[in-house]
MARDRENGU-504229 format. One line per field, with one value per residue (C-alpha): residue in three letters; x, y, z. Coordinates in steps of 0.25 Angstrom, whole numbers, always signed. Each point is the difference from the previous one (the first is absolute). Layout:
resn: ALA,...
c1: X,...
c2: Y,...
c3: Z,...
***
This chain:
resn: UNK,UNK,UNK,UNK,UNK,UNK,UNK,UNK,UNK,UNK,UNK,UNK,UNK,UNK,UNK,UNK,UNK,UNK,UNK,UNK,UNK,UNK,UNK,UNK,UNK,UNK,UNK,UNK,UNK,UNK,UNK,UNK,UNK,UNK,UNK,UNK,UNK,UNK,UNK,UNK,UNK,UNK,UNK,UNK,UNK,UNK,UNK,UNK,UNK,UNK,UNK,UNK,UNK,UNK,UNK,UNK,UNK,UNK,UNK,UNK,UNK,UNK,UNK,UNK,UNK,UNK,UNK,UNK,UNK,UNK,UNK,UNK,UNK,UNK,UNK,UNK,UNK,UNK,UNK,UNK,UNK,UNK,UNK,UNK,UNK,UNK,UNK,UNK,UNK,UNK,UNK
c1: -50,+8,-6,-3,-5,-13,+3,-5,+10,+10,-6,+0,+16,+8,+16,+12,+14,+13,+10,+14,+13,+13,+12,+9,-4,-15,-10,-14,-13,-13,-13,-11,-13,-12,-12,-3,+15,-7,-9,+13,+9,-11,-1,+14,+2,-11,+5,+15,-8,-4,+10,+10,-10,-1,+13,+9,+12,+11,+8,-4,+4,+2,+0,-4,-11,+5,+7,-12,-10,+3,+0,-8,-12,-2,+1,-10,-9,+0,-3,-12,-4,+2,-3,+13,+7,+16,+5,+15,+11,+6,-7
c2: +115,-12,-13,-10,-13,-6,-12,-12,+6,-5,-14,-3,+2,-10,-1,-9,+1,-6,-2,-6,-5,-3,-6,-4,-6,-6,+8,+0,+8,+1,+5,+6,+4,+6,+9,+14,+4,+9,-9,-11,+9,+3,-15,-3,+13,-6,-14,+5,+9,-13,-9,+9,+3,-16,-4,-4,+11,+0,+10,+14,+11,+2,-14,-8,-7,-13,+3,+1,-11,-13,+3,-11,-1,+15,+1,-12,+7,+14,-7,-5,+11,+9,-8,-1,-10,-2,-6,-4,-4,-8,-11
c3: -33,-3,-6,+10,-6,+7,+11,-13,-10,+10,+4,-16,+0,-1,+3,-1,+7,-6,+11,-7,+8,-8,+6,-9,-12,+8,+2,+5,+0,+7,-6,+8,-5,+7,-2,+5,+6,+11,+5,+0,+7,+9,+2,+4,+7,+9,-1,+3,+14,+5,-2,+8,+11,+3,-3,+14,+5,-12,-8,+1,-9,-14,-6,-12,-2,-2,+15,+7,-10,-6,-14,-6,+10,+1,-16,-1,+10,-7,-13,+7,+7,-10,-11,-10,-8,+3,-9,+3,-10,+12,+10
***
């Protein structure tokens, strides 16, 4: 049978995501960082259900986030929600 670690292992992990953008000679990153990546992508799967579910009529279909969210508030709120730190190279 295949290892499966038990549920704490997992809430004692910690992550961080380096997200970089060049465009010519400027360039900016974001980091997150977060605890337990399941139980974060859990949180912002959920987060995500509901924020489509009371939004108004729009765009339907394949579409990007940041065509259906402002990107600022729903990356403040998910911080929030699900308990990361952003930390932008930008503001």
């Amino acid at each position: 049978a295949p290892f499966t670690p038990p549920d704490e292992d997992y809430a004692r992990t910690s992550f961080a995501i380096v997200a970089q953008a060049r465009r010519g000679f400027s360039a900016s990153q974001v980091v997150v960082r977060g605890h337990d990546i399941y139980q974060t992508t859990g949180a912002i799967v959920a987060w995500v259900v509901r924020a489509l579910v009371a939004r108004d009529a729009g765009p339907v279909g394949m579409r990007a986030p940041a065509e259906l969210f402002r990107p600022e508030p729903a990356l403040a709120e998910l911080a929030t929600v699900c308990g990361l730190s952003i930390d932008p190279s930008f503001r």
